[in-house]
C-alpha positions, 0 to 999 in steps of 0.5 A: 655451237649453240645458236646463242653462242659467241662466235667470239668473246672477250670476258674482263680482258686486261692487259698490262704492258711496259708499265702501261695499261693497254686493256681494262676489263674489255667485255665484248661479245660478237654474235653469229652473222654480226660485223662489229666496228672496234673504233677510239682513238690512236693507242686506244688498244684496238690493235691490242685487242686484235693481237690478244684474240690472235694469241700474239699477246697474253692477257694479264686478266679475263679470258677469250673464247672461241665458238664457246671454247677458250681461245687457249685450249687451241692448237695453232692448226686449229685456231687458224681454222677458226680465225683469220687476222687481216693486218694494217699492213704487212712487209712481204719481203720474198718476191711471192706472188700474190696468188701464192700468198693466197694460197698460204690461207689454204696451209691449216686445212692442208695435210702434213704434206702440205700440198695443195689440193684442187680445193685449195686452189680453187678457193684461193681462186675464188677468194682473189675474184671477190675482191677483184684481184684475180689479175694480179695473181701472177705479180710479185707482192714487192711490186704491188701498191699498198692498196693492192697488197691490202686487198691480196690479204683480204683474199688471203683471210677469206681464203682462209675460210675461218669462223671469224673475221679480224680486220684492223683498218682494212680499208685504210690504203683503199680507194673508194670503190675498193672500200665498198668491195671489201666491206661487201664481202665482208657483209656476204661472209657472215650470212652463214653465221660467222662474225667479224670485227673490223677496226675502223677510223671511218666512223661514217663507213662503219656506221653504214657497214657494221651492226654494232659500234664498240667505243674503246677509250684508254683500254676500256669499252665505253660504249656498244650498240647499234650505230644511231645508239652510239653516235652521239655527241656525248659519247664522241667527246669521250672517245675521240676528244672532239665536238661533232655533229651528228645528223641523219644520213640520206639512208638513215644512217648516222652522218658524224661532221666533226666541228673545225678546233678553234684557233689557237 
């Protein structure tokens, strides 16, 4: 690959499901050491998106690549190497410990065997010590905390080693302090050239975070760019329905206030 390479890109993606339009001719391109913020509205076809790039769903239109090379030409072996899904959230039914559900993002690089090797180890390791769950390697995943489980799929994902980063709302069951961790981490694992795109409701924590905003609305892309290009009034009342304020923040970042709804 190329530097000018995609490490991922959707061309035209469009979608129809149930009778409804869920993609639009979805355009977008992520760079090598870029972290792109998916944001819009409840049923805007973020998660569509997410499962299109996954090979969950089948577009109707368009076409979605890999490292420049379409993501159908892919065995599932091999685009677990290059791509790794962080979900909302996940029901792990099984009693498995969190370290084992870790280790599970070590099983595309494992032989037919499937036995895990010291790296394999290691790596789930040191995947659950970068987001701070290393203690809770031991403990079953049914016992632990929607927040606890969220960071246990991080590691998983990271574990995982993959060329990009798909992460829908990764924060939403964190606190503070575990907001910042992940998305840190997030920012360390696209220095060597990988990508991610996260979807993400917290406008301000993206625009902190991500190099880019992408604005989908009704399955369409209304707007990409840097956070200060795309936080706009206009543009926010297009995405979301709303009327907003945006200010610069104490680190120049854009700081959206959305304006409280008139009574009735």
């Amino acid at each position: 690959m190329s530097a000018a390479t995609p490490t991922l890109a959707f061309d035209d993606v469009a979608l129809r499901l149930g009778g409804r339009e869920l993609l639009r001719g979805v355009t977008l391109a992520l760079a090598p050491g870029e972290i792109v913020a998916l944001v819009g509205r409840n049923g805007a076809g973020k998660t569509t998106l997410f499962r299109v790039a996954s090979r969950i769903l089948h577009p109707d239109r368009g076409e979605v690549r890999v490292a420049g090379r379409p993501l159908a030409s892919f065995s599932r072996r091999e685009l677990a190497r290059e791509l790794a899904v962080v979900p909302q959230d996940v029901g792990i039914p099984f009693p498995f410990r969190a370290g084992e559900v870790v280790l599970m993002g070590r099983t595309p690089h494992q032989g037919g065997l499937g036995f895990e090797s010291a790296e394999d180890l290691s790596r789930a390791r040191a995947a659950m010590e970068a987001v701070g769950v290393a203690e809770l390697a031991s403990r079953e995943v049914t016992a632990l905390s929607g927040g606890e489980r969220q960071l246990v799929l991080v590691a998983r994902a990271l574990a995982q080693d993959p060329r990009v980063l798909l992460l829908d709302e990764p924060t939403a069951h964190l606190d503070l302090r575990h907001r910042t961790v992940v998305l840190e981490r997030v920012r360390r694992f696209v220095e060597d050239g990988r990508s991610a795109l996260v979807v993400s409701h917290d406008l301000n924590l993206a625009a902190r975070t991500c190099d880019r905003i992408a604005l989908l609305a009704e399955g369409r892309l209304l707007a990409c760019g840097a956070p200060a290009q795309v936080l706009d009034p206009s543009t926010l009342r297009a995405t979301f329905a709303i009327e907003a304020d945006v200010l610069p923040g104490p680190d120049a970042a854009p700081l959206v206030v959305p304006r409280r709804a008139s009574p009735g």
